[in-house]
C-alpha positions in Angstrom: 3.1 -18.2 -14.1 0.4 -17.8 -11.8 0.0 -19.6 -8.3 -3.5 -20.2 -6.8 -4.2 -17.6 -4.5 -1.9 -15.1 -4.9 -1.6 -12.3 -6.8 -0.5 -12.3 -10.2 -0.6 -10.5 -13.4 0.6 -10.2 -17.1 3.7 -8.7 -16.8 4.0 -4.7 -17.6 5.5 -3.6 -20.8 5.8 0.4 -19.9 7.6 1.8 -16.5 6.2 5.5 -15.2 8.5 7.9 -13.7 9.9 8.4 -10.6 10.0 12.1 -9.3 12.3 13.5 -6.6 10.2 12.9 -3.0 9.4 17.2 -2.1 10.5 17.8 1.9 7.3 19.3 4.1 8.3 21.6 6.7 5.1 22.4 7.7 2.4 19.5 8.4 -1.6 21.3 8.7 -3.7 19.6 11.3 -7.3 20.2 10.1 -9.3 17.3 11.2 -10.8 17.5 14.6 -10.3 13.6 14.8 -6.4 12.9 15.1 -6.2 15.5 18.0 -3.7 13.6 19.8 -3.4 10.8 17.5 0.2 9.1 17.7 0.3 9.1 13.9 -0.9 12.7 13.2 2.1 13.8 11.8 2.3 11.3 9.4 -1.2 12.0 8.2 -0.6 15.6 8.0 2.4 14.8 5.7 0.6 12.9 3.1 -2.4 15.2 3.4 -0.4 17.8 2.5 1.4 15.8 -0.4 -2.2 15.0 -1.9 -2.1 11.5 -1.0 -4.9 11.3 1.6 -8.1 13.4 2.0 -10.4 13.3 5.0 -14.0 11.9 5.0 -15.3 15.5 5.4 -13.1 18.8 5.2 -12.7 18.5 9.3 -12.5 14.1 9.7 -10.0 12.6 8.9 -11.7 9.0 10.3 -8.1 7.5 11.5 -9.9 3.9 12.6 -11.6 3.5 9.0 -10.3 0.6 6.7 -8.8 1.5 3.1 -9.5 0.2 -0.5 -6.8 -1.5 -2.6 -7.4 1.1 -4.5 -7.5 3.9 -2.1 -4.0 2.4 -1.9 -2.7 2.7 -4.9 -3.4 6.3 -4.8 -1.3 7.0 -1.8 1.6 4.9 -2.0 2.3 6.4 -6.1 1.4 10.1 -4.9 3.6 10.1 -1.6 6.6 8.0 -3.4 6.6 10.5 -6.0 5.7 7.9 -9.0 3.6 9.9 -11.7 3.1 11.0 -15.1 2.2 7.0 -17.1 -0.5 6.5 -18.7 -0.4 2.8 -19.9 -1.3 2.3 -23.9 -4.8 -0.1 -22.9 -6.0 -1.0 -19.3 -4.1 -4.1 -17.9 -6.8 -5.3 -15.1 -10.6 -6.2 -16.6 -11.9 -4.3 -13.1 -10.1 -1.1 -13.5 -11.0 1.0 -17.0 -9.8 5.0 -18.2 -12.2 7.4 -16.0 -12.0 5.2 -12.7 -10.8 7.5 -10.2 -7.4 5.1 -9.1 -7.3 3.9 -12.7 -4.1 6.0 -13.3 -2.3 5.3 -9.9 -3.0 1.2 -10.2 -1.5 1.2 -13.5 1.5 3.3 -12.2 2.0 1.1 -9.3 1.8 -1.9 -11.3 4.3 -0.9 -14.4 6.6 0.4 -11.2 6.4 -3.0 -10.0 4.7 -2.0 -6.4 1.8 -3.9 -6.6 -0.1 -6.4 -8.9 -3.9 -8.3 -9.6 -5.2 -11.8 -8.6 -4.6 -15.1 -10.1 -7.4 -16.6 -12.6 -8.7 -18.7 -9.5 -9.6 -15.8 -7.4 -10.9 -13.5 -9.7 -13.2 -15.7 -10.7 -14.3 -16.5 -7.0 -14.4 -12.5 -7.0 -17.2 -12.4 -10.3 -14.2 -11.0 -11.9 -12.6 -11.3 -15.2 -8.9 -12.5 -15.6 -7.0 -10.1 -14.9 -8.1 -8.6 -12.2 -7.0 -6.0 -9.4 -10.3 -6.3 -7.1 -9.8 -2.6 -6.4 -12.7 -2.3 -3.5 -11.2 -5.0 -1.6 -9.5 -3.8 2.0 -6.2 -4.1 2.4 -4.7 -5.8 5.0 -1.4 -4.9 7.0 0.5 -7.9 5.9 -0.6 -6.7 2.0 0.5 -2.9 2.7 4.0 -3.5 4.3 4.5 -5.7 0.8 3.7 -3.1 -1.0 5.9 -0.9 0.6 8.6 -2.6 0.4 8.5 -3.0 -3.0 8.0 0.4 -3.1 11.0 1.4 -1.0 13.4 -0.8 -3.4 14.6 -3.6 -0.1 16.6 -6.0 -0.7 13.9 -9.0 1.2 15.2 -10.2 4.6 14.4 -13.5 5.7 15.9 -14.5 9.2 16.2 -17.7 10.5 13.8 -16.8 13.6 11.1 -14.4 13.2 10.2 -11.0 14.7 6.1 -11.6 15.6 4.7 -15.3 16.5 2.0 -14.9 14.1 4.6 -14.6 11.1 6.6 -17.1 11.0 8.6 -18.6 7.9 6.1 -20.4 6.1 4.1 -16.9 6.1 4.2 -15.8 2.2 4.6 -12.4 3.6 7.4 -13.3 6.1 10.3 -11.4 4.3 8.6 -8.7 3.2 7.1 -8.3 7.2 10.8 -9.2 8.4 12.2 -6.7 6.0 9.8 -3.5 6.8 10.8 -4.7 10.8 14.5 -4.2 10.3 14.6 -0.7 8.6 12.2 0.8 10.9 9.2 1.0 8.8 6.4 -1.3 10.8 6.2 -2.5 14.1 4.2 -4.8 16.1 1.8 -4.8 19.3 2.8 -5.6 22.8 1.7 -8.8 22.9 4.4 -9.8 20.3 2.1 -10.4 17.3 2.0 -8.2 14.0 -1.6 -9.4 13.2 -1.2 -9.3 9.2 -4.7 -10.5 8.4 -6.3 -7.2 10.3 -7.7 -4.7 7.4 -4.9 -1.7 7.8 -6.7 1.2 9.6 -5.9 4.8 7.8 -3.8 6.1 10.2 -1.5 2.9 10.5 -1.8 2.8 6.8 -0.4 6.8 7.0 1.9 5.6 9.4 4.0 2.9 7.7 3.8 4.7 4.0 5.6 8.2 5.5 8.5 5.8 7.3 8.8 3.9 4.0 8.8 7.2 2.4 11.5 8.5 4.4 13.4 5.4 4.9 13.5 5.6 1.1 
């Protein structure tokens, strides 16, 4: 059943495959924008896998915002998930020849990520069901999607981590989960800030320590 305001979807009938995750000995640093960039080696790792490209052959634009979409594509290319091709399109918003149509349907049979509720779509000028595939994602969204991705069992302590997540959060085990095996962190001032649209590089960042966490 589908709740109000979160996502939800038909459930998948197929499941893609899982590859082994290849090891990178050698990261490239090609864009002239991530010189000294704490997250430059995680970039250059899914760079190198395929899962990101730069704006331009030397930018890499690190502060930029990324697509649900854009998403899909890196999370099912750097957690090795490929090679499904689902037997008719399961979101109204994403059809065969869209460049992510392949790696939202992966995601989705894989159980990673999913569409929108009846409610919000239509809010969107969107057809039931939907994936909203230009929408940014935010960093509450991505750690979720991680997680999923990286196969945790969900955490949910009785006190949380960040004062802006607390229990009644819907993201709150997820966020508390990706905190305890290493794969996010918060700011100084002791908040995670999960409605903030992910950046690229933070995006990078918590994707190659799910990956390797994995």
């Amino acid at each position: 059943p589908c709740t109000p305001g979160l996502p939800c979807s038909p459930t998948p009938t197929n499941t893609p495959t899982r590859t082994p995750i290849p090891t990178i000995t050698q990261i490239p640093n090609g864009f002239v924008d991530i010189s000294g960039n704490v997250f430059a080696n995680a970039i250059g790792d899914l760079y190198t896998r395929g899962a990101v490209s730069g704006v331009d052959s030397s930018h890499f634009n690190p502060s930029g915002t990324s697509t649900r979409a854009q998403f899909a594509k890196v999370v099912v290319i750097a957690f090795s998930i490929y090679d499904y091709t689902p037997p008719s399109p399961d979101f109204t918003d994403v059809q065969p020849g869209y460049f992510a149509y392949s790696y939202i349907e992966a995601g989705y049979a894989f159980g990673i990520l999913n569409g929108f509720d009846e409610a919000t779509c239509n809010a969107a000028g969107a057809t039931f069901p939907c994936y909203l595939p230009n929408r940014p994602i935010t960093r509450a969204q991505l750690t979720k999607l991680v997680v999923n991705a990286d196969g945790y069992d969900l955490i949910t302590p009785p006190t949380p981590t960040f004062s802006d997540v607390g229990p009644n959060n819907i993201f709150y085990s997820f966020v508390e989960t990706a905190h305890t095996h290493g794969v996010i962190n918060g700011y100084p001032d002791g908040t995670f800030r999960p409605n903030n649209n992910i950046r690229r590089d933070e995006m990078c960042q918590i994707v190659y320590k799910g990956v390797y966490n994995f």
